[in-house]
N, C-alpha and C positions, 0 to 999 in steps of 0.2 A: 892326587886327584882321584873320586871315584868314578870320572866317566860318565858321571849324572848332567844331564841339560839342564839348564836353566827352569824352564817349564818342572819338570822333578823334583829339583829342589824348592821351587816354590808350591808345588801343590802338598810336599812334605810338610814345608814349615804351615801351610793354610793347615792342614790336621794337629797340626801341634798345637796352633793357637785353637783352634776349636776346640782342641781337647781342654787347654788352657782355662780359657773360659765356661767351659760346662763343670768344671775342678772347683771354679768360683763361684759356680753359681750352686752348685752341690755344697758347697761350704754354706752359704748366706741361709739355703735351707736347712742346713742340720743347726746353724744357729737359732734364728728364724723356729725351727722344732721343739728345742728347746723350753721354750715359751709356754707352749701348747699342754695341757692341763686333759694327757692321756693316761696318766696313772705311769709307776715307775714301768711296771713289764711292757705295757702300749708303746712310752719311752725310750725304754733300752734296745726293743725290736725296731721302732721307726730308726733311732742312733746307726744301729748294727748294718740295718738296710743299707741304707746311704751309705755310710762305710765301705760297704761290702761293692756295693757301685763304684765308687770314688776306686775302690782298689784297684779295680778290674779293670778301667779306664787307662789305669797306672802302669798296670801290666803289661794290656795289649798294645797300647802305645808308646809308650817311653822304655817301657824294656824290650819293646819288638816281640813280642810273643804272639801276636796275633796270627803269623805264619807258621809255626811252630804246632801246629795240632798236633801232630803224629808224636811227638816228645812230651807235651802237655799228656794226655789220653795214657800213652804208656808209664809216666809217672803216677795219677791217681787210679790208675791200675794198680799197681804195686804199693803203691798208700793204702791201697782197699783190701787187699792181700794181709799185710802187716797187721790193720787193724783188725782183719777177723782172729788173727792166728791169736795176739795178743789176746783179745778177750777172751778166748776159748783158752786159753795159758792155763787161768787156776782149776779148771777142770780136770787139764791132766792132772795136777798135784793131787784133787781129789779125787782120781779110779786110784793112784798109786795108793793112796789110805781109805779103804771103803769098809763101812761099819766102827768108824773108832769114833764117835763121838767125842765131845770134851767129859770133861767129868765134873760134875758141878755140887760140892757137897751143901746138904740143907742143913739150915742152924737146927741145933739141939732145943727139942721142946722147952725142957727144963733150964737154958740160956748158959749153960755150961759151953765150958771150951772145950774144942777137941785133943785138945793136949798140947796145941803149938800155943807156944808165948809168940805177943806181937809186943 
């Protein structure tokens, strides 16, 4: 047993179905959305919205994360970290080679080959 009263478990399960039910009813409108004649991108962003709700309900609720700030915050920390280093990645490659261009040769006026067979 976890030591929960009666009263706790039941005001538990009351948030579960409310969660439940706003799950459903986020569903009926992303169907329901669907419909709706916003052009794909208008579309894709109303789809993603909802989703992105639906998740978040998903999270905080059913996987208990809604306590959890301080582990939340310190992971898209470190998410945010990652992704700056990453982007900033091919930069380093390019101070290690500065000024080498590619080399790009131009066709021959006259439509001759440059001496390689293809």
């Amino acid at each position: 047993m976890s030591g929960q009263s009666p009263e706790e478990i039941r005001a538990h399960v009351k948030v579960y179905l409310m969660v439940f039910g706003a799950l459903a009813v986020l569903t009926t409108v992303t169907v329901g959305a669907s419909y709706l004649d916003i052009g794909v991108a208008g579309g894709i962003t109303l789809a993603l919205l909802i989703a992105a709700i639906k998740a978040s309900l998903v999270a905080l609720y059913f996987m208990h994360l809604k306590g959890e700030v301080k582990a939340i915050l310190q992971t898209l920390i470190l998410t945010a970290v990652f992704f700056v280093f990453l982007m900033f990645l091919p930069l380093f490659h390019s101070i290690d080679y500065p000024g080498t261009p590619l080399e790009v040769q131009a066709p021959h006026a006259d439509g001759e080959h440059s001496g390689e067979e293809h």
